[in-house]
C-alpha positions as CSV (number, residue, x, y, z in Angstrom):
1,X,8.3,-9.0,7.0
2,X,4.7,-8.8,8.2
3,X,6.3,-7.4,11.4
4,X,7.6,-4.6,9.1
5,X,4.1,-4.2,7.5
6,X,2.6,-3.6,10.7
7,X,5.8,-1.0,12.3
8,X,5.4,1.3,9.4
9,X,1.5,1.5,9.1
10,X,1.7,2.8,12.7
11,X,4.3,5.3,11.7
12,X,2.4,7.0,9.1
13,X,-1.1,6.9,11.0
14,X,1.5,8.5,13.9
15,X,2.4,11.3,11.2
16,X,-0.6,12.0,10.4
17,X,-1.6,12.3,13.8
18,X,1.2,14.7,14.5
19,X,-0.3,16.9,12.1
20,X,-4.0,16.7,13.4
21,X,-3.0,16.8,17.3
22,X,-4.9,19.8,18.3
23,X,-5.7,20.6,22.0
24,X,-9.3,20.8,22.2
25,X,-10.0,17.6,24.6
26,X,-7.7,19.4,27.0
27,X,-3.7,19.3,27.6
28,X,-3.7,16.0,29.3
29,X,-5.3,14.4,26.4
30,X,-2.7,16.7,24.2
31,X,0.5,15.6,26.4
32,X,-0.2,12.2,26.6
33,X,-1.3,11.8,22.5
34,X,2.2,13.7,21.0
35,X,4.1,11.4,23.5
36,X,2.6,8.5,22.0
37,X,2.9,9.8,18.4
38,X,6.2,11.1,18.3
39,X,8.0,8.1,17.4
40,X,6.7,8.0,13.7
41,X,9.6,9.2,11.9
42,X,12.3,7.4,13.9
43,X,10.2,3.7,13.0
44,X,10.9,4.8,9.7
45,X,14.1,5.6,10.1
46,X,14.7,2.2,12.0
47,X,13.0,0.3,9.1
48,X,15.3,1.1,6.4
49,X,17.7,0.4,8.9
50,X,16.6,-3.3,9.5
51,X,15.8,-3.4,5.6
52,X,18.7,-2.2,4.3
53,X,22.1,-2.7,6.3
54,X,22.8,-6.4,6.6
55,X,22.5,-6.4,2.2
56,X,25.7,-7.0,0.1
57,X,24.7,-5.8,-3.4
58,X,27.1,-3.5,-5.8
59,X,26.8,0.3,-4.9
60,X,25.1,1.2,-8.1
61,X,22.5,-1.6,-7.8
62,X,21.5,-0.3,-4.4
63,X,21.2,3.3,-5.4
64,X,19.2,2.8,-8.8
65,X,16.7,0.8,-7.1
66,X,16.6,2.7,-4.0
67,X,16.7,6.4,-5.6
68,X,14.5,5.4,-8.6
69,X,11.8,4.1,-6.0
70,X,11.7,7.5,-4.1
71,X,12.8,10.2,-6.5
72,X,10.3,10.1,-9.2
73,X,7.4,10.2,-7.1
74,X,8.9,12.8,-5.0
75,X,9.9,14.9,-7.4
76,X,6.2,14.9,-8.9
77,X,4.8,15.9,-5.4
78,X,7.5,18.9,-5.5
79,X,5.6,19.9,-8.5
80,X,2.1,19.6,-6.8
81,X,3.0,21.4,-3.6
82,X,4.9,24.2,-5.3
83,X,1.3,24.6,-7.0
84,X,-0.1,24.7,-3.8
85,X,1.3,26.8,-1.5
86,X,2.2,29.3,-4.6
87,X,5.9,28.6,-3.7
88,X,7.9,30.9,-6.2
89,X,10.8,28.9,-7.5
90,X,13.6,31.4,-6.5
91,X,12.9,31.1,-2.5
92,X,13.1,27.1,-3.6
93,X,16.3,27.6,-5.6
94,X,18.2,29.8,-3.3
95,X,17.3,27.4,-0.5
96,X,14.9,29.4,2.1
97,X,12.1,27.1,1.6
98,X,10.9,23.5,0.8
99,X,7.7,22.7,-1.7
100,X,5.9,20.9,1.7
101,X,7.1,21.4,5.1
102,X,6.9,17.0,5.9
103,X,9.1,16.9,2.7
104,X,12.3,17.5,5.3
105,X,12.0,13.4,6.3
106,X,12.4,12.8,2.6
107,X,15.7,14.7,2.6
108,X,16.9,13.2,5.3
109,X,16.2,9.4,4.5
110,X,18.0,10.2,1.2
111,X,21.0,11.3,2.7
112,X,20.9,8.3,4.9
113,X,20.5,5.7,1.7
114,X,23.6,7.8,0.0
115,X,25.6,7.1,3.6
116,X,24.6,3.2,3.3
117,X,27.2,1.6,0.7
118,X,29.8,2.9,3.1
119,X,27.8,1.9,6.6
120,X,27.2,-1.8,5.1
121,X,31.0,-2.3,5.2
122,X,31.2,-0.3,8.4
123,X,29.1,-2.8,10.1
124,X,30.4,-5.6,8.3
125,X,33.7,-5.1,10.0
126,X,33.3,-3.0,12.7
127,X,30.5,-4.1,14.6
128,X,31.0,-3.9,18.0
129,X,32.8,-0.5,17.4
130,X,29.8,0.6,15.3
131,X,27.4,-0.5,18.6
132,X,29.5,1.7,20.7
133,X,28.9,4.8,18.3
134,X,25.3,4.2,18.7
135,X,26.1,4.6,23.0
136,X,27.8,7.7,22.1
137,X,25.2,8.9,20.1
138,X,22.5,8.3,22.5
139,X,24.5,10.1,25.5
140,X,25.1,13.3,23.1
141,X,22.3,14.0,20.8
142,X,19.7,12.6,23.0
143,X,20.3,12.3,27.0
144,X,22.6,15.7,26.9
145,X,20.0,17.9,26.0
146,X,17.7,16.4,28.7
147,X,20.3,17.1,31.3
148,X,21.4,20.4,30.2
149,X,17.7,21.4,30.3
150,X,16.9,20.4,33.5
151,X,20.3,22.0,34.8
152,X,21.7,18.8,35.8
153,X,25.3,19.5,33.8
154,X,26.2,17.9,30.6
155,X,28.4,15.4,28.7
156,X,31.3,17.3,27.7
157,X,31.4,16.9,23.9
158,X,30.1,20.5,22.4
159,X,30.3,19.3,18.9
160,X,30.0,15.3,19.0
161,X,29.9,14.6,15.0
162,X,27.4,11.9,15.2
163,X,23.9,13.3,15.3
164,X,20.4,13.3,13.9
165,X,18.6,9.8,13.2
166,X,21.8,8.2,12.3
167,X,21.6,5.9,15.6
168,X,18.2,4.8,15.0
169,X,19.5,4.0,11.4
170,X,22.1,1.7,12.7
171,X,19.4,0.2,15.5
172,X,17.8,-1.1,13.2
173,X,20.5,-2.9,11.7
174,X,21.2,-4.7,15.7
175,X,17.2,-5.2,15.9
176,X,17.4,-7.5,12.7
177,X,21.1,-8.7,13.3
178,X,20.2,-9.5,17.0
179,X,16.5,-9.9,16.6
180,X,16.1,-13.8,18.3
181,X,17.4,-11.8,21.7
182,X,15.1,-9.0,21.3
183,X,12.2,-12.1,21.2
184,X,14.0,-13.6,24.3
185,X,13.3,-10.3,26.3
186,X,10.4,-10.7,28.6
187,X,7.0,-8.7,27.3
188,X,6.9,-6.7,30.4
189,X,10.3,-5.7,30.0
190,X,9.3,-4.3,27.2
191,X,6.2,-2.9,28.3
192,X,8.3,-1.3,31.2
193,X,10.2,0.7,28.6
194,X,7.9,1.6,26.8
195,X,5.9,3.2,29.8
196,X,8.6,4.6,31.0
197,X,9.6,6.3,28.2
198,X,6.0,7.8,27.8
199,X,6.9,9.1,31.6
200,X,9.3,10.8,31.0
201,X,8.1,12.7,28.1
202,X,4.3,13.7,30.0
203,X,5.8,14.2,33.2
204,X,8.6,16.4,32.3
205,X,6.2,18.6,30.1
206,X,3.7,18.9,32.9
207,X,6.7,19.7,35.3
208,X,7.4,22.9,32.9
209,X,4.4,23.4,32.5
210,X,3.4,23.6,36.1
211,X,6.5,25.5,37.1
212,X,6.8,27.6,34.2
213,X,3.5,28.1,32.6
214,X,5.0,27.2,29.4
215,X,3.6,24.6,26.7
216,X,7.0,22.9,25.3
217,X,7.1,20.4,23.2
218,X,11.0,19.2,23.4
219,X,10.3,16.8,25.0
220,X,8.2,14.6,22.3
221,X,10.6,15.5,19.9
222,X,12.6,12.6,17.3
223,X,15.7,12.7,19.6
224,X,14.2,12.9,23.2
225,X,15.3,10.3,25.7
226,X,11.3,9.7,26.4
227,X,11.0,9.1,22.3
228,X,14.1,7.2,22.5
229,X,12.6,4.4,25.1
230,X,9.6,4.1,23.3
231,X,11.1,4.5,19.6
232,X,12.9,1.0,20.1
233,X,10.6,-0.7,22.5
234,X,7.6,-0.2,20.2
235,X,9.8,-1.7,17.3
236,X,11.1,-4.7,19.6
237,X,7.5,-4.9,20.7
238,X,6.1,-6.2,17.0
239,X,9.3,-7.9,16.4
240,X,8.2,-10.5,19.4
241,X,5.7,-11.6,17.4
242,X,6.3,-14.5,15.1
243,X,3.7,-14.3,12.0
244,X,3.9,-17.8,9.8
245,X,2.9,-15.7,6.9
246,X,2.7,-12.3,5.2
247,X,-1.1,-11.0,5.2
248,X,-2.0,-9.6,1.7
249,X,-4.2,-6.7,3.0
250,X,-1.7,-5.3,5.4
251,X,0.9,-5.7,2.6
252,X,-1.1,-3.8,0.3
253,X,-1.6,-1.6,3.0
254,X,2.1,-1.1,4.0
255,X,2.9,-0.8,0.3
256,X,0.8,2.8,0.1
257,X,2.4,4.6,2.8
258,X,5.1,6.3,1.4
259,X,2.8,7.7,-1.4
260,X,0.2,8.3,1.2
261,X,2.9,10.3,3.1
262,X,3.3,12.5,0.3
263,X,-0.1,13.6,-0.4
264,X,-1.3,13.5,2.9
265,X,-1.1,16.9,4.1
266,X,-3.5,17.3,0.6
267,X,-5.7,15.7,2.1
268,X,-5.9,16.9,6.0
269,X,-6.3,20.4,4.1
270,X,-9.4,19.8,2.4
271,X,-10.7,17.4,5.5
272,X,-10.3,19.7,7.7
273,X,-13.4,22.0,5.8
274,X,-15.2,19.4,6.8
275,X,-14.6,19.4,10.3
276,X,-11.9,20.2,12.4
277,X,-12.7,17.7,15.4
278,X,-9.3,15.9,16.0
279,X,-10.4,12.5,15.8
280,X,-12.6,12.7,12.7
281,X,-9.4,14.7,10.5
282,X,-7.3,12.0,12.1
283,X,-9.1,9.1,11.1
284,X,-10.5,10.6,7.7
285,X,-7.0,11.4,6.4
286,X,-5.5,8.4,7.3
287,X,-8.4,6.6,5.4
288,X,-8.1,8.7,2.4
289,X,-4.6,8.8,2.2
290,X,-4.4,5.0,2.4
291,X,-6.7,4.6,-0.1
292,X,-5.1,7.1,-2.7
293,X,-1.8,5.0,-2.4
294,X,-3.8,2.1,-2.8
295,X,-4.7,3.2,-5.9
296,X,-1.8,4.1,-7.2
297,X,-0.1,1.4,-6.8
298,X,-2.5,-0.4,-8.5
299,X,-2.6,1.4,-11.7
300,X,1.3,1.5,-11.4
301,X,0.9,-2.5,-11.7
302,X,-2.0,-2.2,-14.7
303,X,0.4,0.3,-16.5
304,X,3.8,-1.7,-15.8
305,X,1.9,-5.1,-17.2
306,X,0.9,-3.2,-20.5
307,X,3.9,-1.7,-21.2
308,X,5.5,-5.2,-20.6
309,X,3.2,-7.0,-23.0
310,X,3.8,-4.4,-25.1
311,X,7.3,-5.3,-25.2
């Protein structure tokens, strides 16, 4: 678990980054900072995965705890952020805009936890089959767009069903299922991926860039292949290590992120009338952020014991 701990602070100081990335140290510094970044969301995605796929628990239990531990808070934040950006409620209603525009990830996990009662059994039973989905996935939604950008043809499947961050869903499912190979594979193996994933993402922006003139970011998006390579070798990376026990601070730590998610583009906004330099909005908003989940947390505990004395 402390492995976990560790993954998902270094997704959302990778979010936040995402949002602070500027290019004032230059584009090298730019090119070679998104690539590293850009795999925030899919750790998330490939937690829940490892979290939440090998349970067996009845459908309802999973969705009240599940929904109730993300709704609530979420729905709050709405509130907040329609307050400020001045979001009128009919653009919300009628669908042509979200109260906060990180909110999308929320969405999309949600969908993914409504889709897990049904992927539990898939991967009870179909295992293998599932593993293959996750091949087909890969050579659709993330290596064709590569080679149809680059002209080098395509995989002929136009409307492949599978898509999105459903594959690095189910990975995560194989990294916990399979996770005594993953510590078998040589660190520099790993390493090697990882690199070469970076690669691919810097060097195929500075070859449009070069050639073109243009600054693109495809290729440090979610589903890129250079993303891809160093989504799950980043992930297999911490996994290697073998931690006899769970530290308390980065649990407590760990256990503020998704509220620090929420609030922190807040935060970067007020930060950011400080000073605009990237690595002092970076670092302040993580802090803060951190620290504001902290908090609540904590008073979430103070309240739940009163009420339960109460009781």
């Amino acid at each position: 678990v402390m492995n976990i701990d560790i993954i998902r602070i270094f997704a959302f100081i990778f979010i936040v980054m995402l949002h602070t990335l500027n290019r004032q140290y230059g584009l090298d510094v730019w090119m070679g900072g998104y690539a590293v970044i850009s795999i925030g969301v899919n750790l998330f995605t490939m937690i829940s995965g490892y979290l939440l796929l090998d349970k067996d628990e009845p459908v309802k239990d999973f969705l009240k705890k599940r929904l109730f531990n993300i709704i609530p808070l979420f729905l709050v934040f709405n509130v907040i952020y329609i307050y400020f950006y001045k979001i009128s409620l009919s653009s919300l209603l009628r669908g042509k805009a979200i109260a906060a525009p990180h909110f999308w990830y929320i969405y999309m996990i949600l969908g993914l936890y409504l889709l897990t009662p049904w992927l539990r059994k898939v991967v009870m039973y179909a295992e293998k089959e599932t593993l293959w989905v996750i091949v087909l996935w890969f050579l659709c939604n993330i290596l064709n767009p590569y080679l149809r950008y680059f002209n080098l043809g395509e995989i002929p499947f136009s409307n492949f069903s599978v898509t999105g961050f459903i594959g690095y869903y189910l990975s995560g499912y194989y990294f916990k299922k399979y996770i005594q190979r993953i510590r078998d594979i040589p660190m520099p193996y790993i390493l090697i991926a990882y690199m070469g994933g970076f690669l691919v993402s810097v060097m195929s922006t500075r070859y449009i860039l070069d050639s073109t003139g243009k600054r693109v970011s495809e290729f440090f998006d979610k589903n890129s292949v250079g993303t891809f390579f160093m989504s799950l070798s980043f992930f297999a990376f911490w996994l290697k290590f073998k931690f006899e026990k769970r530290n308390k601070i980065i649990k407590i730590i760990s256990d503020s992120t998704y509220f620090a998610f929420l609030i922190h583009i807040i935060v970067l906004h007020y930060v950011v009338k400080i000073s605009d330099e990237m690595i002092f909005k970076s670092a302040v908003t993580v802090i803060i952020s951190i620290l504001l989940g902290i908090l609540y947390n904590y008073c979430k505990v103070i309240i739940h014991n009163i009420l339960t004395r109460k009781q």
